[in-house]
N, C-alpha and C positions, 0 to 999 in steps of 0.2 A: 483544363485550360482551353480557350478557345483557339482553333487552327491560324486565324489572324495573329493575335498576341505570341504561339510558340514560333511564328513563321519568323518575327520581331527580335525575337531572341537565338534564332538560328536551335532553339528545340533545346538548349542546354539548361539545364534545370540546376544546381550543387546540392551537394548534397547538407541536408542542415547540420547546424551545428551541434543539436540534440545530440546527434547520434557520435559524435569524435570519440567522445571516450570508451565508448563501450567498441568500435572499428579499431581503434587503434588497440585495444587492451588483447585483440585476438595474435600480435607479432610482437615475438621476442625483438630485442632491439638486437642488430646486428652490426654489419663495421662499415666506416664510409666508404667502401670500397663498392660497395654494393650500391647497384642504380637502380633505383626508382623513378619507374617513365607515369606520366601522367598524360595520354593522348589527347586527352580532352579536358585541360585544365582550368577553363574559368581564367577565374583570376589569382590561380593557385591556393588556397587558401586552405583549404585538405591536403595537398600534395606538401606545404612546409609544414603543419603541423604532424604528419606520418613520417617525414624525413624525420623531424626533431627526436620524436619518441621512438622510432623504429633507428636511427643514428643510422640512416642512407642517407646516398647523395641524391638530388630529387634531378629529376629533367623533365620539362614542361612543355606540351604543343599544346596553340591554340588559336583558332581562325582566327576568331574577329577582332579587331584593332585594338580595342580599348582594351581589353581583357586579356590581351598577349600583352601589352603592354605594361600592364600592372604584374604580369607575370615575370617580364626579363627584369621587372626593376625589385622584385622581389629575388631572381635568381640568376640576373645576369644575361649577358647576351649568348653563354657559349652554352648553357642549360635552359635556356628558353627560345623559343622561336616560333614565329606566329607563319602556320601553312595548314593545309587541308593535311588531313592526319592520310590522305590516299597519295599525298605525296610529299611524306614524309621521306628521308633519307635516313635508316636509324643503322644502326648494326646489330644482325638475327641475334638470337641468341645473347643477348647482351645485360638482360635488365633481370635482376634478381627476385623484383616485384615491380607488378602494374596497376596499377587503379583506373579500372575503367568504367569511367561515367558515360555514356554517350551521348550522344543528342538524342529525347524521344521525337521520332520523327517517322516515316516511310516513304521510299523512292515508288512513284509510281508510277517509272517507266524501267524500273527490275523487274527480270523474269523471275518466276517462283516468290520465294518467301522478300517481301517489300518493305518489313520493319528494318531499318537501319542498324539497331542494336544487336542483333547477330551477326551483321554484314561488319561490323565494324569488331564487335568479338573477335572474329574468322581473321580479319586483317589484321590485327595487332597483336595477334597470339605469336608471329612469327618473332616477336620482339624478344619474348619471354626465354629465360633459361630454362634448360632441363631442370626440373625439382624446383623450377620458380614458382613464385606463389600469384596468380590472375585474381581480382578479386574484382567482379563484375556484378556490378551495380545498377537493377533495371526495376521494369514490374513485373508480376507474378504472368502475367499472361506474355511475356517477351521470350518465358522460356519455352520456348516452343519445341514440338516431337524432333525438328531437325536441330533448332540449337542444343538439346538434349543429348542426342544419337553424336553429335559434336564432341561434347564436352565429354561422353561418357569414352570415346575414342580415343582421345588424346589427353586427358587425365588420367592420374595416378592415384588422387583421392580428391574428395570431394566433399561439400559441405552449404546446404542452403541455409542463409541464415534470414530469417525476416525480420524488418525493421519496427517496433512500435509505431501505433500510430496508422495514420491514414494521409499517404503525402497529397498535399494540395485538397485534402479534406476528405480523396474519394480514393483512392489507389493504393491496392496493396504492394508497396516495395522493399523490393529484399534485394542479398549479396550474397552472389555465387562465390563460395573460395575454393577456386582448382587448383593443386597442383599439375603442374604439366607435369608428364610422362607417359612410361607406358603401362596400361589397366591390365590386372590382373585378369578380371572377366568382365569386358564392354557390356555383354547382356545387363549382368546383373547394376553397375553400377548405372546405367541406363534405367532398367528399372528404379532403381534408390533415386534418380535424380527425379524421376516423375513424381515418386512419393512423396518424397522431402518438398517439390514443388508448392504440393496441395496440403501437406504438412510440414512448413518449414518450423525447425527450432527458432524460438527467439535473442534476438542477441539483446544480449544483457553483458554489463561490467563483468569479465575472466579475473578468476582470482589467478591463474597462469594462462601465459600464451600458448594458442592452439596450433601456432602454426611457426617455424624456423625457416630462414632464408638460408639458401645457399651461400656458400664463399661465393666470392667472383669469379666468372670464368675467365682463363687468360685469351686476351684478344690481339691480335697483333696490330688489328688500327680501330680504334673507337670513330667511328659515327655520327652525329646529330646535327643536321641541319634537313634546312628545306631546299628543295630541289631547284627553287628560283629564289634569289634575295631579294626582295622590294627596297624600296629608297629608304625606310625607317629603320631596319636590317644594316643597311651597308652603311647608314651613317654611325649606327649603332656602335658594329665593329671598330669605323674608323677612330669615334671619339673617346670609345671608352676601351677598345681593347689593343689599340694600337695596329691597326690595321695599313696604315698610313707609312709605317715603318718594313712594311715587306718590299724586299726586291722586285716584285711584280706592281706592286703602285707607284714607287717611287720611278720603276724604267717608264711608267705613263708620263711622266712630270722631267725629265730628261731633254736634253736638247737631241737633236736629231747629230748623230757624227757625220761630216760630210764623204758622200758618197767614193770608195773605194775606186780605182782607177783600175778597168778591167782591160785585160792584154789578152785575148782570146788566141786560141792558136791559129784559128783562121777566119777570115771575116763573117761576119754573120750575113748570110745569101737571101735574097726577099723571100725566101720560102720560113725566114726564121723569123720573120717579122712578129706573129701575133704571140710565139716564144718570149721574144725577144720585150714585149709591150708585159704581157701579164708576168712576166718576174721581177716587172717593177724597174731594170735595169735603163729603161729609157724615159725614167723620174728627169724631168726637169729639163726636158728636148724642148726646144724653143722651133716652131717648123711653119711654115705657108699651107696654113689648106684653100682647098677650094671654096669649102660651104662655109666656113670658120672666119676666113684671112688668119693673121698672126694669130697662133695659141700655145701655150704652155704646155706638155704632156706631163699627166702620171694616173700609172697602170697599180691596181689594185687585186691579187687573186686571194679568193676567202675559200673557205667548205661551206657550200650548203647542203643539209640534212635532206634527204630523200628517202620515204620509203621504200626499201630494196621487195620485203613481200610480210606478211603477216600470216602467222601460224594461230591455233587453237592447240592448246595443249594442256594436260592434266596440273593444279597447282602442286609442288613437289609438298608443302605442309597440307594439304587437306586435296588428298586426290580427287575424293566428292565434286570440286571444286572444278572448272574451265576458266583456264587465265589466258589472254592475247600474248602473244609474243610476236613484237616487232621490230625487224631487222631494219636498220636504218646504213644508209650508205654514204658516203660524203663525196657529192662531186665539185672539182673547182671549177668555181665562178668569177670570173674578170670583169673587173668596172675597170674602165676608160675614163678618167678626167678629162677638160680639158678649160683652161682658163685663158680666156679672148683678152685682147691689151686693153678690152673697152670694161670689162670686168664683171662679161657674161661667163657663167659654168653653165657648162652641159656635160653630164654625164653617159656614156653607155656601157649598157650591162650584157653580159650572156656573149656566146661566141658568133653568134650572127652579126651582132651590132660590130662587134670587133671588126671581124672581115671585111665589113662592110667600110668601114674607117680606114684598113688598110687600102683594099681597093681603089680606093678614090685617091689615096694620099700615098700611093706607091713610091712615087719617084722621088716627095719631100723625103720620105721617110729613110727610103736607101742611100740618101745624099748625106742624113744624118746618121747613119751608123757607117758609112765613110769614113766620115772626119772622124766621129767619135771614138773607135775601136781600130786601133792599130794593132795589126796582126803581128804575132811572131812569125808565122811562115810567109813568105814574099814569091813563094809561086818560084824558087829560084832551084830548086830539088836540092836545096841542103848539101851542097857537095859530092851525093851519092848517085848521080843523073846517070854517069857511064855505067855501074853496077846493076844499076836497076836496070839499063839498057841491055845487060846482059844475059838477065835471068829469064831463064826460057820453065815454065809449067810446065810439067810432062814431058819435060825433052824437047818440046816445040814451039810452046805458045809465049809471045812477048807479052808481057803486063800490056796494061790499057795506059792511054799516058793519065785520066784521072786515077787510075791504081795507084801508078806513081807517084802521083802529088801527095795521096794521102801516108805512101809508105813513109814519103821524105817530111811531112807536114807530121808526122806523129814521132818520128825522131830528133823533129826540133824540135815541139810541145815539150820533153822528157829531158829535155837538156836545163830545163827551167823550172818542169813540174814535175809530181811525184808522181802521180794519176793521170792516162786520159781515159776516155768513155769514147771508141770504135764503134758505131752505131751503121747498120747498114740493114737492106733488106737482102730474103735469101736471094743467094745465085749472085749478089755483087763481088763473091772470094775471100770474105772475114779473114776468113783461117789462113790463107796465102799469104794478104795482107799485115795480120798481124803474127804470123811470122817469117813473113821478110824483114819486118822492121825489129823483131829480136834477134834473127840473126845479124843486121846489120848492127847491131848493137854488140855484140859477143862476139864476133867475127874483126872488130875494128874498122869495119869501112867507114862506118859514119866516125867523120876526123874528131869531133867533140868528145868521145866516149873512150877515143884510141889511150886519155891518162888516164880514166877511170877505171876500166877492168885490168883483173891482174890475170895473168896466164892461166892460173889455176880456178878464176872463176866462170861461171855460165853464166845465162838468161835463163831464167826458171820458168816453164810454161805449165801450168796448172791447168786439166782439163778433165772432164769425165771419162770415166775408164772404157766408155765407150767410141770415145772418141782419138781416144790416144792414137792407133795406125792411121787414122783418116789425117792425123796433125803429120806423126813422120813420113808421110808421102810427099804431104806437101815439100814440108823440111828440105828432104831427100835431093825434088826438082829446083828447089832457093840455093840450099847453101852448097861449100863445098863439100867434098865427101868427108874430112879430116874432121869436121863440124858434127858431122851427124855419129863419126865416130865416137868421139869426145862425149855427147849427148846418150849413146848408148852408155858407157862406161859411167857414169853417174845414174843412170837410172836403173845398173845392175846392182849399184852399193847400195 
């Protein structure tokens, strides 16, 4: 065939129909439990008639449009799918039998061996069950010393069968049948494969089948799709499998709930500004810019894919083999909206543009989280102003008075909430801080908690065991001593 016309056909030849009965007469039928993958299936037309007589369930890939097509309507959208069989989605170990046709072709920008019919062998073998049966479908010169040294490797038994006839008038083509497993003696079966190469038996009508599939193996999640959906795919799904009806399509089609009314514990400070934008939480801030006038905010943060680094490493099915392994990272990315009264959008992306937004729009934007966010804590130290005035570090040191906003601002927060997040850099006093505010809690200062605890309860401080004397030091200079008493006595039961 000429290299124009196979180029036309993307290289996929099927196999004729001469040959079905004498292909299918070599497998006993087995149970439809058992998957039969077809990577390269045309327009399946081999792959349903070896279902039918072998009684497996078929699954069918196949690139090109027209021909996937006639495949999913022969077998459905959940057993057919049309993607490059290099990126396919299958699950290893999975398919009882595979029929592999591949495109006759060669990549002629692969190192070493450039027929695709090995490379595509190699890559689909991972699909196959232990004891499954491969039955590879090529020409007599495809089997070459390395796909040879291959097959004799990772086969258990083996079997060249040559096809009558001369395909396309000039070519002699045959069917590899391998069992997967492991070979008694690679040498020899190595040898046998070269033999039988240049002496294949012919296949002719089996008065018995030559070859049994395995049971199914159990999987805990089946597999089959392509790694990206195209628009024919996804409508596919929708129309004919009910796709339309999952919770994740229908939360598309949902009105939006209007936005929660957030009560922070204490105001968000211009350093929380571009926080404050990429969580989306100042959706629908109406503000004065400079370069803008009147605009609409909303803050958008997504993942995007970064390569973190890329490895070479041995494939775990065919060690012969070098496969990429690429670490991919996901860093967050924020778009900025922003829509003008006059009914221009401008968007900005990445953290530069961000900052850059803030910068300029400092003083609208701290005016709007203002109004917007009314704090639980009011700067008023929660009742406990004299206590903390009291508390000396080490026998000497008076807190800071921001110490003390956060002791008294984290014992309102708790009066409301179950959880806060203490966030600070080292050498601010974490550990002081966050337990002055538990013993101000277990101790009854702070007046809100005084009906809450009962006599026989604590504050339970959870810490690494390395850290444990560094906390009761602290403790020791905070509370009174009867406190730290108390705290021993529990932490001896």
């Amino acid at each position: 065939m000429a290299r124009a016309e196979s180029k036309m056909i993307m290289g996929y030849l099927p196999i004729e129909e001469r040959h079905y009965l004498a292909l299918l007469s070599l497998v006993a039928p087995a149970m439809p439990a058992v998957r039969l993958l077809d990577p390269f299936a045309g327009e399946g037309a081999f792959l349903e008639a070896a279902a039918q007589a072998w009684n497996v369930t078929p699954y069918a890939n196949e690139l090109d449009g027209e021909r996937a097509a006639a495949c999913i309507a022969r077998f459905g959208a959940t057993q057919a799918v049309r993607c490059d069989v290099e990126r396919l989605v299958a699950s290893n170990n999975a398919f009882g039998a595979a029929w592999l046709n591949p495109p006759y072709d060669h990549d002629a920008a692969a190192a070493g061996n450039k027929r695709v019919e090995f490379r595509y062998l190699r890559h689909a073998w991972k699909w196959v069950q232990d004891g499954g049966l491969a039955l590879w479908c090529i020409y007599r010169q495809h089997v070459t010393q390395e796909a040879a040294a291959f097959l004799a490797k990772h086969s258990s038994k083996l079997d060249v069968w040559a096809l009558p006839g001369k395909h396309l008038g000039e070519y002699d083509q045959m069917v590899v049948a391998a069992i997967k497993g492991v070979p008694l003696d690679p040498t020899s079966l190595y040898e046998q494969i070269v033999h039988d190469r240049d002496s294949p038996q012919p296949l002719t009508m089996q008065s018995e089948p030559r070859y049994h599939l395995p049971p199914p193996r159990a999987i805990q999640r089946f597999v089959f799709a392509p790694d990206m959906l195209d628009e024919f795919a996804g409508l596919k799904l929708i129309e004919e499998q009910g796709a339309w009806k999952t919770g994740g399509f229908q939360a598309l089609l949902e009105v939006p709930p209007p936005p929660t009314e957030i009560e922070p514990v204490v105001a968000p400070r211009p350093g929380h500004l571009a926080l404050v934008l990429a969580a989306g939480v100042a959706d629908g801030a109406v503000i004065e810019t400079d370069e803008y006038a009147r605009v609409a905010l909303r803050g958008k943060t997504r993942h995007v894919e970064q390569v973190a680094r890329v490895e070479v490493e041995a494939d775990p099915n065919d060690p012969e083999r070098q496969v990429k392994k690429t670490t991919i990272r996901l860093k967050p990315t924020t778009t900025l909206s922003l829509l003008a009264s006059d009914g221009t959008t401008v968007e900005m992306e990445g953290d530069e543009a961000l900052l850059g937004f803030i910068t300029s729009n400092k003083r609208a934007l701290a005016q709007y989280l203002n109004t917007k966010f009314q704090p639980m804590y009011r700067f008023d130290m929660n009742g406990i102003g004299r206590w903390l005035d009291a508390i000396r570090l080490k026998g000497k040191y008076m807190l800071y008075t921001a110490q003390k906003h956060v002791i008294a601002a984290v014992t309102r927060g708790l009066q409301d909430r179950d959880s806060i997040l203490l966030i600070g850099q080292m050498g601010v006093g974490k550990t002081a801080l966050g337990g002055a505010s538990a013993v101000a809690i277990a101790s009854n200062v702070a007046v809100a908690f005084q009906n809450e605890m009962r006599p026989d309860q604590v504050t339970l401080i959870i810490a690494p065991p390395h850290l444990i004397d560094k906390w009761k030091r602290e403790l020791v200079s905070i509370a009174p001593q009867t406190i730290i008493e108390r705290l021993d006595r529990h932490e001896k039961r």
